[in-house]
C-alpha positions in Angstrom: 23.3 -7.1 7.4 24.8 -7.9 3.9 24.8 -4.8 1.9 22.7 -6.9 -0.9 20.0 -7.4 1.2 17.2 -5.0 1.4 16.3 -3.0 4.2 12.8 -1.7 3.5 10.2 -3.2 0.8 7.1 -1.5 0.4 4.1 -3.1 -1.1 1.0 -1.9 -2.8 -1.4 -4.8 -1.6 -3.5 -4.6 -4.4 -6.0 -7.2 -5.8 -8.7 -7.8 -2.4 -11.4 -6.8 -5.0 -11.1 -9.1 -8.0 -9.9 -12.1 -5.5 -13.9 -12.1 -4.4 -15.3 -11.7 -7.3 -13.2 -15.0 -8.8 -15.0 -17.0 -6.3 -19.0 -15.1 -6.0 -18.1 -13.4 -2.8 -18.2 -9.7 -1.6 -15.9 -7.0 -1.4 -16.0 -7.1 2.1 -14.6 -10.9 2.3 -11.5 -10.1 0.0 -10.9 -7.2 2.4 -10.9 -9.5 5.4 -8.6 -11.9 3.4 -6.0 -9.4 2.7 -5.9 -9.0 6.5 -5.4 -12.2 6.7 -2.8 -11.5 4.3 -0.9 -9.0 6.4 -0.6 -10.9 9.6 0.9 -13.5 7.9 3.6 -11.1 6.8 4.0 -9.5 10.4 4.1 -13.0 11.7 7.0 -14.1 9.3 8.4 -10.4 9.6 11.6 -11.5 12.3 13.5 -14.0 10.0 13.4 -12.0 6.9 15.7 -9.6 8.9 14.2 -6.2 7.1 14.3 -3.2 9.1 10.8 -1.8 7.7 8.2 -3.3 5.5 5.4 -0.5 4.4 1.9 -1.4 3.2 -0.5 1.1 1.5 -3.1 0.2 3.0 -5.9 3.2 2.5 -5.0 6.0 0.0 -6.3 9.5 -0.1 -7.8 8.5 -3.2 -10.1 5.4 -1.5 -12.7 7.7 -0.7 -13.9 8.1 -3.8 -15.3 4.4 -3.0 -18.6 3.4 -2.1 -19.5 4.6 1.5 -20.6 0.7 2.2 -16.6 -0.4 1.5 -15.1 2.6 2.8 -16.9 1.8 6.5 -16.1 -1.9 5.8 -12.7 -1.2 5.9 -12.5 1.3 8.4 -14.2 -1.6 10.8 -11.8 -3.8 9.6 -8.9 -1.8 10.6 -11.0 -1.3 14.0 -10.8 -4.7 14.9 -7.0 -5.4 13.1 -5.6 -3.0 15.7 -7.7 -4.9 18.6 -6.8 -8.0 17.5 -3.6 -7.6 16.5 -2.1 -5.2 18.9 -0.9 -8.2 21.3 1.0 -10.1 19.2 2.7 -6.7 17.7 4.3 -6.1 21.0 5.4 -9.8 21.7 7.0 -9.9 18.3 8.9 -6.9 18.9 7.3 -5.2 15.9 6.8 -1.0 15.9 4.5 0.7 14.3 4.3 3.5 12.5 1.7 5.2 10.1 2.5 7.9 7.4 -0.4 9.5 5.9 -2.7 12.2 7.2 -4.2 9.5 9.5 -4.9 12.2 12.2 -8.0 13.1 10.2 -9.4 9.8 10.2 -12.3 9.2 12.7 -11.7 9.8 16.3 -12.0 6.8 17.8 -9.5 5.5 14.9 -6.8 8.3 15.5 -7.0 7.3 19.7 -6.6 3.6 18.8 -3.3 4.1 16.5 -2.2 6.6 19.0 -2.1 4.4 21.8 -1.0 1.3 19.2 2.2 3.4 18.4 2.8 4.4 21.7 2.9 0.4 23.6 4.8 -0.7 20.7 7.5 2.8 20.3 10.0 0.1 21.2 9.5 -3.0 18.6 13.0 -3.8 16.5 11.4 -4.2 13.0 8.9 -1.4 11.9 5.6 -1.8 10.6 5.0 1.5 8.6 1.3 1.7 7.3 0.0 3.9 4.9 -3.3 5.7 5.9 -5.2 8.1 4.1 -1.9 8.9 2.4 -1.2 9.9 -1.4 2.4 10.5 -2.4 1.8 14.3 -4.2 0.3 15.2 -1.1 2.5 14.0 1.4 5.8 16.0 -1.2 3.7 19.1 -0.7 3.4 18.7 2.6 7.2 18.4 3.1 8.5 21.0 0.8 5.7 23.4 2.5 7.5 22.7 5.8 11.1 23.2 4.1 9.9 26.3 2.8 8.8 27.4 6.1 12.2 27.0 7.4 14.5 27.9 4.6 15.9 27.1 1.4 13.5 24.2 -0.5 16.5 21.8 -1.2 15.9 18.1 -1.9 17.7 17.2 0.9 15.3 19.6 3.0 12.4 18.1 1.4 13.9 14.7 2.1 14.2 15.3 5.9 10.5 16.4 6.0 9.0 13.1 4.2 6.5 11.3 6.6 9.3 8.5 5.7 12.3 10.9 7.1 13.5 8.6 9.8 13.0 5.3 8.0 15.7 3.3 5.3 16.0 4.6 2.1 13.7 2.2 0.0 15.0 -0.7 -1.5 12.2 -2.4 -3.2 8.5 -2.1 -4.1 6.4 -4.7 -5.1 2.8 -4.6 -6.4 0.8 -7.6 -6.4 -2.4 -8.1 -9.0 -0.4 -7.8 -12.1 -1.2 -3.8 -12.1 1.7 -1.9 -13.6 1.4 1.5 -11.7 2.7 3.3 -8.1 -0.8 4.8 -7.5 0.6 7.7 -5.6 2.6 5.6 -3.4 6.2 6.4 -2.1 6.6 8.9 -5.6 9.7 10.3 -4.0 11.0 7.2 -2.0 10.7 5.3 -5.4 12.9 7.3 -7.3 15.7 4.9 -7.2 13.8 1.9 -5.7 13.9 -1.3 -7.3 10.4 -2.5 -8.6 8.5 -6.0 -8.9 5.0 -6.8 -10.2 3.6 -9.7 -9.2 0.3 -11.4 -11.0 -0.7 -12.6 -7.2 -3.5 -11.3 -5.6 -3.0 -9.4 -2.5 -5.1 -12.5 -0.2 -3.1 -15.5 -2.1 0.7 -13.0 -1.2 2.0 -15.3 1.3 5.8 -14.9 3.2 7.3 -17.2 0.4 6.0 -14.4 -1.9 8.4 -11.9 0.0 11.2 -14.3 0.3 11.5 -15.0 -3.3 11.4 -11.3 -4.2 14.0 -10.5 -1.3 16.1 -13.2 -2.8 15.4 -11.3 -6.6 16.5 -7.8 -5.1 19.8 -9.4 -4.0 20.4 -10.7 -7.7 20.1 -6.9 -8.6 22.7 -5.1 -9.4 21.6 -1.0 -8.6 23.7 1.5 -10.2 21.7 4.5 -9.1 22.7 6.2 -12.4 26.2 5.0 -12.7 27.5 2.5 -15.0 
């Protein structure tokens, strides 16, 4: 792959929320839009020839949400993994969850486990952020460091729910919000960045493709001159 070309582009789908309320309609539908959202992406994942794309897709902080539109999108994800499961394995796509996702419901945890499992040997990774928040998950990792030996940041690094993925290349937020939320603190610190005014059910894969082609424009000195 040419060296200007990014690797792994995480997103902060952000805007479900005020993409309903533009046009009278609940909560719940812009959810389900932003789903719609995401399998478009996975669909036009192959040609864009990235290794990983990430999506936050449920923080640590989401709970603090109503309980109505916290089990709205806990069914939604229900029936995304259903649904979607098939056409992850014939498009060769892995996935892979960061987060503390293993304390999400029981029926959830069983239905990503055996999602990772049939599709452990896709070419382009799907990394989805669960329940995760980015303090927590550096805590987490310098904890296990510490257990181990000296807390370096390369021994911090290797313990990152992100450990065995591409450094990051890019992040892009859509909504026009100006903030990482607790997403990807560490992985961000030399990332490129984008904010898009889209909202998160309008991104489409010409949306990534013009921002892929942006990255490759950039020049990334990583502190050099």
């Amino acid at each position: 792959m040419d060296q200007s070309r990014a690797k792994h582009v995480a997103i902060i789908m952000d805007g479900n929320g005020r993409w309903a309320k533009k046009r009278g309609l609940p909560r719940a539908v812009g959810h389900q839009r932003g789903v719609e959202a995401v399998r478009r992406l996975v669909r036009a994942l192959e040609p864009t020839e990235l290794e990983c794309l990430t999506l936050y897709a449920f923080s640590s902080e989401n709970w603090k949400r109503s309980e109505d539109e916290v089990d709205d999108l806990m069914n939604l994800m229900r029936r995304f993994i259903k649904s979607d499961l098939p056409e992850f394995i014939a498009n060769n796509v892995k996935l892979k969850i960061i987060g503390d996702w293993q304390s999400l419901a029981p029926d959830i945890v069983a239905m990503l486990e055996d999602a990772l499992a049939q599709t452990a040997n896709g070419k382009q990774t799907l990394a989805v952020a669960l329940n995760y928040g980015g303090q927590h998950e550096i805590a987490r990792a310098a904890a296990k460091a510490a257990a181990v030996g000296e807390v370096t940041i390369e021994a911090i690094a290797a313990h990152l729910d992100t450990a065995d993925l591409a450094p990051l290349d890019l992040l892009i937020r859509t909504s026009g919000e100006i903030r990482l939320s607790n997403f990807l603190l560490w992985q961000a610190a030399y990332a490129e960045m984008l904010f898009v005014d889209t909202l998160w059910p309008d991104f489409e894969p010409a949306h990534l493709t013009t921002a892929l082609d942006d990255f490759a424009r950039r020049e990334r000195r990583y502190g050099g001159r």
